[in-house]
N, C-alpha and C positions, 0 to 999 in steps of 0.2 A: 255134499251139501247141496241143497235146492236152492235154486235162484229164482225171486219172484219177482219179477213184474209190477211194481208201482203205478198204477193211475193217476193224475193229476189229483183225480177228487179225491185221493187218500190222503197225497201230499196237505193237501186244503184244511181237509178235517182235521187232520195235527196241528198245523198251526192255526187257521182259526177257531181251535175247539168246538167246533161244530159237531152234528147229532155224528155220532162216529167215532169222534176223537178217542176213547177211552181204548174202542178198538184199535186201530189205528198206532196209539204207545206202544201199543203191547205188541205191533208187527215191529216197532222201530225198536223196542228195546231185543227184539230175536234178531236184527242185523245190529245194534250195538254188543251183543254177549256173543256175536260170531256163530248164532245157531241158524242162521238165516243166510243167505245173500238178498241183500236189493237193489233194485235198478230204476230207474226211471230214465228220460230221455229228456235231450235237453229244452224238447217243446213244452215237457212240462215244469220243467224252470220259468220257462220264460213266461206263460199261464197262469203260475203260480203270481210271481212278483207283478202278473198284471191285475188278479184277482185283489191284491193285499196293496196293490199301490196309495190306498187311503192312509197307511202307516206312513210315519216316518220314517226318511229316509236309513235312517242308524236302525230302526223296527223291523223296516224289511231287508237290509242286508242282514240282518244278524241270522234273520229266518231262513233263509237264502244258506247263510251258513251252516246255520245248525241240519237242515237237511243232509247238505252237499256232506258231511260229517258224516255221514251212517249210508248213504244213498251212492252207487256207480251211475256215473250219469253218464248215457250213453248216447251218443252222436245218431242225430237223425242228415243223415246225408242225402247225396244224389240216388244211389242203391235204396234206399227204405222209402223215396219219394217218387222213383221208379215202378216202385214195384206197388205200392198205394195206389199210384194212376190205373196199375192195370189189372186192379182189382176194385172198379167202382163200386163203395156202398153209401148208405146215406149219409154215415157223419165221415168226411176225408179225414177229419183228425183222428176222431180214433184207429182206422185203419193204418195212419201213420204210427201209433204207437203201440200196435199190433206191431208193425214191422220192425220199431226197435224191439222189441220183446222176442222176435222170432231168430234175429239177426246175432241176439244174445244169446242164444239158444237158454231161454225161459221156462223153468218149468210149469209155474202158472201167472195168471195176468192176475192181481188183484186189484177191482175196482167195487164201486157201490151202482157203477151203470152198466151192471149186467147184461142187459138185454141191446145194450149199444155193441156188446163183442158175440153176438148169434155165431158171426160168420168161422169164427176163430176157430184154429187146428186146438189151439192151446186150452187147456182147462181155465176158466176163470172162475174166481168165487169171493164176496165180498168179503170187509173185513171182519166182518162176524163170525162170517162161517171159518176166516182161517183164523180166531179165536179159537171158535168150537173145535176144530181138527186138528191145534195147535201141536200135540203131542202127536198124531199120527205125519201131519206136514214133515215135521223139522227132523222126523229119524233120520 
């Protein structure tokens, strides 16, 4: 089974149904039917509930939840911040969650800010396109 790589801005689109969102169901409903693995890191937890902190409290824990439910959150430590410093590019975040992705051994990164992972070994491609490649992805 393939394991992909969550972007915060995916995590985003889901919950605040933003341009995206429809895509985005459709990744989480292939890690709810177990056709998928996903992952995200715990920076984009944390990103997340900062993005969404205009909700209510009971609003954003629940969100929070309902991710962490379908989502392996995977630890950004000293090793994946390590190894980010010594690969300086222009967004250090994303490069961190490059590193959880790679740490996890990831098959691809999916975000909508594509051109922020040039540097990446990994395939990335938005949520559209693993829409469109849905049946060829998940064999």
């Amino acid at each position: 089974m393939k394991r992909f790589f969550l972007d915060t801005n995916i995590l985003i689109d889901y919950i605040d149904n933003r341009a995206g969102a429809d895509d985005a169901e459709q990744i989480f409903a292939c890690g709810f039917s177990g056709e998928a693995l996903l992952y995200a890191s715990s920076l984009a937890f944390a990103n997340m509930a900062y993005i969404i902190k205009g909700r209510s409290q009971e609003e954003k824990y629940d969100a929070l939840r309902q991710m962490a439910a379908v989502v392996d959150i995977l630890d950004l430590g000293k090793q994946e911040v390590m190894a980010a410093i010594a690969q300086p590019v222009k967004d250090f975040e994303d490069m961190l969650q490059y590193q959880c992705a790679k740490a996890a051994n990831c098959d691809y990164i999916v975000t909508n800010d594509r051109r922020h992972y040039d540097f990446s070994d990994i395939p990335h491609l938005t949520s559209a396109a693993f829409v469109e490649q849905l049946d060829e992805l998940i064999k």
